[in-house]
N, C-alpha and C positions, 0 to 999 in steps of 0.2 A: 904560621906553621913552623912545628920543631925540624928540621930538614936532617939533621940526625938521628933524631927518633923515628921518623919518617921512615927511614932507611933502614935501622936496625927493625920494627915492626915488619918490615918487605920482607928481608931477611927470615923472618921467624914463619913466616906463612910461605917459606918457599920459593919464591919471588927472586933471588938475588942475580937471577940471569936476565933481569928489568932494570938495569943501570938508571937513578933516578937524575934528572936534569930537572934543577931546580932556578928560579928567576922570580924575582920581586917581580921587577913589570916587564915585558915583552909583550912582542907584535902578534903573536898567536901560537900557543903551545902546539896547535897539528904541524903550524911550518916549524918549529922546532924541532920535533919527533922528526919529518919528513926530510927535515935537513941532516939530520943524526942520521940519520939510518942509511939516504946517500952516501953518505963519509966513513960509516963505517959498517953497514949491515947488518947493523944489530938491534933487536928490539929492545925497548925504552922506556918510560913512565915519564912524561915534561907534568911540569907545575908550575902555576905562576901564583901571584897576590893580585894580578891586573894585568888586562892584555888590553894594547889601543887600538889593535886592527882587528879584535875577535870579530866572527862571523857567525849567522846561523844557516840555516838553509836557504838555499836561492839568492847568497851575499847578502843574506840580511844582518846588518850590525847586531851584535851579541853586545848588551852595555854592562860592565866588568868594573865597579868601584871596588879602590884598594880594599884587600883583605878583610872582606865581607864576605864573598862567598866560593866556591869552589869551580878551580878550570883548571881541570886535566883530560891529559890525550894519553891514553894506551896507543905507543906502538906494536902491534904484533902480526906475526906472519901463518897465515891462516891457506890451506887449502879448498874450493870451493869452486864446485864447476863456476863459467861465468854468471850463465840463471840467477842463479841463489846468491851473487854477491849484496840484493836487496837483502838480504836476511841477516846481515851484519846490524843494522840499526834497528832491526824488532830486537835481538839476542841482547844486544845491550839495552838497551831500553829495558828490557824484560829484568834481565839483570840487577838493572839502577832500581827500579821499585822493588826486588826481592831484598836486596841489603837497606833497604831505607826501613821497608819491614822489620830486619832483622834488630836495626836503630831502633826501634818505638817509633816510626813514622809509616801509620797503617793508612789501609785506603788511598794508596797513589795509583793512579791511572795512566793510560797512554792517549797521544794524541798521534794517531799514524802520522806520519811513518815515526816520529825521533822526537815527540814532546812528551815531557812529565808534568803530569795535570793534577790539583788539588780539586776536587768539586767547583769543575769547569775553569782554575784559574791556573794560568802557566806556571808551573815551578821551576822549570830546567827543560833543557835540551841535548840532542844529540848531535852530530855532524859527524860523519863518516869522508874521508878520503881514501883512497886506493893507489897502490902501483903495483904494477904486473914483474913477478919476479922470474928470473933465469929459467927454475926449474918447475914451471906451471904454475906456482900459487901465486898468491898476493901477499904483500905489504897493506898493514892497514894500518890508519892514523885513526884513530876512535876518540874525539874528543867529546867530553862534556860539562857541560855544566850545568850547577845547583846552584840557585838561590837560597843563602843560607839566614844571612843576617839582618838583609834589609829590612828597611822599615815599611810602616806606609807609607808614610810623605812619599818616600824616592820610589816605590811602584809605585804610586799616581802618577810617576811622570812618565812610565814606560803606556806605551799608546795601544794595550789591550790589556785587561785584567790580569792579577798575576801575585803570587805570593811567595812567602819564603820560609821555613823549614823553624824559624823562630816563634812566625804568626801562628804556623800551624800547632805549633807543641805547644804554644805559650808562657816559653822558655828557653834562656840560649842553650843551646844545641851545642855539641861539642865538634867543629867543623873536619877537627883530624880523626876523630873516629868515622865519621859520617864518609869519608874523603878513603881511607885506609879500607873499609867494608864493601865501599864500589868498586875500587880497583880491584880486590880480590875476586869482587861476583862477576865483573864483566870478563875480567882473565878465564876464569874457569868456565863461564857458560860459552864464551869460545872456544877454546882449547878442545871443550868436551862434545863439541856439536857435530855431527855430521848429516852425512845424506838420508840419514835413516830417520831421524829426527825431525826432519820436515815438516811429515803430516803433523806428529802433537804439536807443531809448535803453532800451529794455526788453535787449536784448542787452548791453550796456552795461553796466544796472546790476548783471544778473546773474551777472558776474564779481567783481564785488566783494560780490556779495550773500551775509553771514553767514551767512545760515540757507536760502540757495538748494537745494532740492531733500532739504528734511527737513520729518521730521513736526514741526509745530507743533502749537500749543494758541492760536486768535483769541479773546480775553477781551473780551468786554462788559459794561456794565451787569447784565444780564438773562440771558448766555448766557455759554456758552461749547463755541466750534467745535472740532473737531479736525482735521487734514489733511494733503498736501503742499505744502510751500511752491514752488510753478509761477511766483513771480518778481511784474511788472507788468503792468499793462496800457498801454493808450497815455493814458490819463489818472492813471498811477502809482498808481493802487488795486492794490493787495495782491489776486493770486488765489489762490484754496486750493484745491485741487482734492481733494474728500471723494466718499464713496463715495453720496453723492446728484448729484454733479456738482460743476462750478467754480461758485465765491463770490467773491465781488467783495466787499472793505471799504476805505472811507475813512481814513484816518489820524486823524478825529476821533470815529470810533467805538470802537477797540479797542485795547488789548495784544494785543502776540505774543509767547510765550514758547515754548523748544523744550518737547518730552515728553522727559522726563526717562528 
């Protein structure tokens, strides 16, 4: 990554109230952002070349080889009754596929709540952090990452299917443009979102939505659901609609996995 061109491209789309915090390798760009913003309340753009303690969903290890592929965190301060603070990681998500579009990288899908799917194989993810600020909004840390460069050999070693933005195009892919088009889309479909926007964004999502209108399997702790996947709600909880009726699940309750 040019980290000064980085910055002046921010600059030229508007961006320069995004102070970029840049880092070869660190422990994870959301603690980064999340520690910036404590110290000085300011939103932020962190970027790394490699993170050793990345995370995904549910503390799952995010695996990050040097300057391969893409992990950054938007910090930004967003207002958003509490309901709707799930609707942070459909908007980006939503987001990440419309700029990958925008790239020549068509036909990306979503994996509720915060995965970016190639025909069925993982390409990136999302993680969303929070903190509650002074004057009723949030602080969010929005990070994600793409799969940019790897190979196969190194997905065969990640322990569910999975691709990368090179395989797909079958060609290197140019990482700072791809990197510079997400930041811009996920800034702006946040910034630009509110309470009104709710309903479409269930229509919305469920045009990119992977597993829209199949049977699932909702995994928890203690259970596990079976059903059709029926999309969102206006607070982006996952409905399933089973043969006792529709279910409602949070993103910090379950796995979805298809029925095989």
């Amino acid at each position: 990554m040019d980290f000064v061109e980085l910055e002046a491209a921010l600059s030229l789309r508007g961006l320069q109230d995004f102070p970029l915090l840049y880092k070869e390798v660190t422990d994870s760009t959301n603690l980064d952002v999340l520690k910036h913003y404590q110290a000085r309340q300011q939103q932020c753009i962190a970027l790394c070349e490699m993170q050793t303690a990345g995370k995904g969903r549910r503390g799952r290890q995010w695996i990050s080889p040097l300057a391969q592929n893409i992990y950054c965190t938007i910090g930004i301060e967003k207002f958003l009754p509490p309901a709707q603070l799930g609707l942070v990681s459909i908007l980006s998500g939503i987001a990440l596929c419309q700029a990958l579009a925008v790239c020549g990288i068509a036909n990306i899908k979503l994996k509720w709540p915060n995965d970016l799917y190639f025909e069925m194989q993982k390409l990136g993810g999302v993680l969303i952090e929070s903190r509650p600020i002074a004057d009723g909004g949030y602080f969010f840390a929005i990070g994600f990452g793409i799969n940019v460069h790897m190979t196969q050999a190194q997905l065969d070693e990640i322990p569910q299917a999975a691709t990368s933005l090179d395989l797909i195009s079958g060609d290197l892919v140019d990482r700072q443009e791809i990197l510079l088009a997400a930041i811009e889309a996920v800034i702006e479909k946040i910034r630009n979102f509110d309470e009104t926007g709710a309903k479409a964004l269930g229509k919305e999502f469920a045009q990119i939505d992977a597993f829209y209108g199949r049977s699932i399997r909702v995994i928890s702790a203690n259970s596990e659901v079976r059903g059709r996947n029926a999309g969102i709600n206006q607070n982006g909880q996952l409905v399933l609609e089973t043969d006792s009726g529709p279910q409602n699940f949070s993103a910090a309750e379950i796995s979805l996995r298809a029925v095989d």
